[in-house]
ROLO-384119 format. One record per atom (N, C-alpha, C): residue in three letters; z, y, x. Coordinates in steps of 0.1 Angstrom, whole numbers, plus 5000, padded with zeros to 4 digits. Example, Ala and Ser with C-alpha at 12.3 -4.5 7.8 and 13.67 -1.06 7.14 Angstrom:
ALA507849435132/ALA507849555123/ALA507849675132/SER507149785128/SER507149895137/SER507950005129/
***
This chain:
UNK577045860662/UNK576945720662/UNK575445680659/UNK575045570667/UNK573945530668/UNK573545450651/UNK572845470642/UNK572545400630/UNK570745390633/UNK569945290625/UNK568845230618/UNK569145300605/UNK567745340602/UNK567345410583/UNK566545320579/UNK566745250569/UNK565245180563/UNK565245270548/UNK564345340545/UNK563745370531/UNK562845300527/UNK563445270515/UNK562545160508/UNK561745220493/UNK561645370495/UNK560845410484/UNK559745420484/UNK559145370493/UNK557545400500/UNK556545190495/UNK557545110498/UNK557244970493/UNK558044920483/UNK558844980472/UNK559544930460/UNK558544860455/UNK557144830457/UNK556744750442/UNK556144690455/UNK556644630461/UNK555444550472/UNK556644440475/UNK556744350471/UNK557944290470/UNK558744200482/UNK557144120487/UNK557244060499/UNK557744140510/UNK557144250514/UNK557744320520/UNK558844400520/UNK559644380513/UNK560744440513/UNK561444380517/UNK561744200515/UNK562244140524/UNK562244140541/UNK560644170544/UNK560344170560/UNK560744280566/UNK560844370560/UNK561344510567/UNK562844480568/UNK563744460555/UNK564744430556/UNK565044330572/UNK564744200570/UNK564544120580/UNK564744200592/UNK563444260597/UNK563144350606/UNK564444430611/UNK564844530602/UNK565844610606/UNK567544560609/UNK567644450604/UNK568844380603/UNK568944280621/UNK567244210624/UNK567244160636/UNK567544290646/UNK566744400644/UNK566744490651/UNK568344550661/UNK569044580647/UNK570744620647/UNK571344490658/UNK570744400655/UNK571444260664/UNK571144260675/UNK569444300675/UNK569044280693/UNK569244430699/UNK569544520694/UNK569744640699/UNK570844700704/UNK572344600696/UNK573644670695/UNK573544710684/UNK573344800673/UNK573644920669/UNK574044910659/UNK575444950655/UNK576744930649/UNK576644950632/UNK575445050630/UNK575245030615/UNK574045060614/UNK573345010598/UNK571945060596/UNK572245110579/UNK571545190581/UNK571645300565/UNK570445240556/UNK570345120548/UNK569545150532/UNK569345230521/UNK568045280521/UNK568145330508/UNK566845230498/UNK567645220489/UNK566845180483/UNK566345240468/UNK567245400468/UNK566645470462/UNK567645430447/UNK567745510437/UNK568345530427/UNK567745420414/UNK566845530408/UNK565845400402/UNK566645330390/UNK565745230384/UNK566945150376/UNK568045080380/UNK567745020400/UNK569144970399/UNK568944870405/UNK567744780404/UNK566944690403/UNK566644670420/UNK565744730427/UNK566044730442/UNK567144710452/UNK567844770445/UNK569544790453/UNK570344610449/UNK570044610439/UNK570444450437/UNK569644360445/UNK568244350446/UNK567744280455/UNK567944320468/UNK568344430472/UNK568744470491/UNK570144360489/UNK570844370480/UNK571944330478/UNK571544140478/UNK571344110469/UNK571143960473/UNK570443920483/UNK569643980488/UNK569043950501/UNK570043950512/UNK570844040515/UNK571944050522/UNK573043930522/UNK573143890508/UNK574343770508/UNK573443660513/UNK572543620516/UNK572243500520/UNK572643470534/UNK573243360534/UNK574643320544/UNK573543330563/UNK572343260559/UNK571643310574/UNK571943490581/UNK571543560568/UNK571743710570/UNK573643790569/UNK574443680562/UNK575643750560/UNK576043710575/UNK576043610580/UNK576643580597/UNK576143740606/UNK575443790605/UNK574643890613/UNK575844040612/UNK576344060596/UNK576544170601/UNK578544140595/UNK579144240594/UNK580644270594/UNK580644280579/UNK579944410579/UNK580244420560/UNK579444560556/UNK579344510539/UNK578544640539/UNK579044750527/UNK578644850528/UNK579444960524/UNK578545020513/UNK579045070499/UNK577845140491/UNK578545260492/UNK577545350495/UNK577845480494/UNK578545560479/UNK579945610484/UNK580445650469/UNK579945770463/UNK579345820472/UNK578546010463/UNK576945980460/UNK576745860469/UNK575045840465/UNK574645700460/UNK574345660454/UNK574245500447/UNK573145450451/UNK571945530458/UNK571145520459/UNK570545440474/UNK572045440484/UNK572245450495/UNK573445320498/UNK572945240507/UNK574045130516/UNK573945130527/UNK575245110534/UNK575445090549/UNK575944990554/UNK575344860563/UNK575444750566/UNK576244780581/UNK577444730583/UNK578144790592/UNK578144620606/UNK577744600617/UNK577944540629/UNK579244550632/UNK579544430639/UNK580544420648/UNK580244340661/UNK579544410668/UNK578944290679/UNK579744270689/
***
């Protein structure tokens, strides 16, 4: 199955950007088709994954995808699932 990866351990402290990438790969999945995209935002204190996380609820961005999945063996990891 076709998936999008965004790692987000390379810009964790760059803050603005983590929105636009997010942005980025979320428009991408929409204009592309592609049924899911895999976040990592890495383990950590916890703190990134809640911002991937509220960034995601905001109702412009929740219209875009189906639903999203936290990985149960890796916490470190989410999967935003399409239904186009």
């Amino acid at each position: 199955m076709a998936k999008l990866k965004l790692d987000l351990h390379d810009i964790f402290n760059r803050g603005e950007r983590i929105d636009t990438e997010l942005e980025r790969v979320i428009r991408e999945a929409v204009d592309k088709r592609i049924p899911m995209v895999e976040i990592i935002p890495g383990k950590g204190s916890g703190q990134l994954k809640k911002r991937v996380i509220r960034f995601l609820q905001q109702k412009r961005i929740k219209a875009l995808y189906h639903r999203v999945e936290k990985d149960s063996k890796n916490h470190g990891r989410l999967f935003v699932h399409f239904r186009h």
